[in-house]
C-alpha positions as CSV (number, residue, x, y, z in Angstrom):
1,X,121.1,129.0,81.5
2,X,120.9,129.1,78.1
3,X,117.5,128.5,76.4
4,X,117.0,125.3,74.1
5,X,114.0,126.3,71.1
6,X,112.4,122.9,69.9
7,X,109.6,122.9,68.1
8,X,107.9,120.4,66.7
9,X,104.9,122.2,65.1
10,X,103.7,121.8,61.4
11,X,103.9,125.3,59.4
12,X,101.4,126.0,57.5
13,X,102.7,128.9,55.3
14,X,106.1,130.3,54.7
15,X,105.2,133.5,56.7
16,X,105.0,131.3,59.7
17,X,108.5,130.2,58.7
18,X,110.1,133.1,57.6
19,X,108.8,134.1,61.2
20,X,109.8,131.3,63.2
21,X,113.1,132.0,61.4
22,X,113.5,135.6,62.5
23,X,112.8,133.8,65.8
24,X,115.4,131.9,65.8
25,X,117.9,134.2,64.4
26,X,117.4,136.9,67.0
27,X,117.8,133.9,69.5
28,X,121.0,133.1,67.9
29,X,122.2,136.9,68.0
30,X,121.5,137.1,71.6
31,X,123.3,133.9,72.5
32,X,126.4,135.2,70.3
33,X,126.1,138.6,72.3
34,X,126.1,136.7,75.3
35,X,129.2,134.6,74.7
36,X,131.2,137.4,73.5
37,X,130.6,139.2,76.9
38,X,131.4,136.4,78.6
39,X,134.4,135.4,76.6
40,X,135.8,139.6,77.2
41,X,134.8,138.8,81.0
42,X,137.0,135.5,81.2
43,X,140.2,136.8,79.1
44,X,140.2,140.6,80.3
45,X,143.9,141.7,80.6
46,X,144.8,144.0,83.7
47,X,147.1,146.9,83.2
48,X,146.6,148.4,86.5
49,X,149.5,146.6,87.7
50,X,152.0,148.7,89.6
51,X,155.8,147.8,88.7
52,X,156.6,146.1,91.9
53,X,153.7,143.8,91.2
54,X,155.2,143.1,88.0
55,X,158.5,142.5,89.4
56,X,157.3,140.3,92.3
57,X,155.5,138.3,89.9
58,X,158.0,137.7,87.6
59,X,160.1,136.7,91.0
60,X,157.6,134.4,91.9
61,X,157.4,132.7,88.4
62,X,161.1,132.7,88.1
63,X,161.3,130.7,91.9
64,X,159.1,128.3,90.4
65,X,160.8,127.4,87.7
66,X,163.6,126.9,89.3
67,X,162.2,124.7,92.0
68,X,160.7,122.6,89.3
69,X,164.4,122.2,87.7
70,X,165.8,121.3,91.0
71,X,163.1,118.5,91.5
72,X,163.8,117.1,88.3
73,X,167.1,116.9,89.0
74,X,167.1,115.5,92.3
75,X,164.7,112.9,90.6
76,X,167.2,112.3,87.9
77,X,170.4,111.9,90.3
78,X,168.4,109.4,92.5
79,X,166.3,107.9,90.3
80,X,168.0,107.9,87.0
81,X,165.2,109.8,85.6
82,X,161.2,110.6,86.0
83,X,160.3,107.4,83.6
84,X,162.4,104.6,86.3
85,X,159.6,106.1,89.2
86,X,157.0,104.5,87.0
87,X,158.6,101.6,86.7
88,X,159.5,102.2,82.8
89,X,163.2,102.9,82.7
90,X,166.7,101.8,84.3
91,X,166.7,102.7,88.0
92,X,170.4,103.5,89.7
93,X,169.5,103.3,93.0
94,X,170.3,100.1,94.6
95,X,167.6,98.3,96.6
96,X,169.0,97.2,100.3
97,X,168.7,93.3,101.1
């Protein structure tokens, strides 16, 4: 949890605020050090991957793009697009009395 420094003290002299500014700065400097560690933590990029678990992931991507197509289009041919589910566009299909 990250600290919050308020102060609402009165300085009386400027080496109690060129302290309170070394203060602050070395608070700042730790809090940049932190997020930079937590930053490399979050975005770290794994190259111990084997090449069948590239291959299978790139399987697995390309299976999903294709079953997004295929929804779309199934969409489109009985729908007459994504916008007529909405209620926006022309709809083909034919409402039963």
């Amino acid at each position: 949890m990250p600290k919050t420094v308020t102060s609402q003290s009165k300085y009386q002299t400027l080496e109690e605020i060129r302290l309170r500014k070394e203060q602050l700065y070395e608070a700042l400097q730790q809090d940049s050090k932190q997020i930079g560690q937590t930053w490399n933590q979050l975005f770290v990029s794994r190259e111990d991957t084997t090449r069948s678990e590239y291959i299978m992931k790139m399987l697995s991507y390309g299976v999903t793009a294709f079953d997004a197509y295929m929804t779309v289009r199934k969409l489109r041919r009985n729908y007459g697009g994504l916008l007529s589910l909405i209620g926006i566009g022309k709809s083909k299909r034919k409402l039963k009395k």
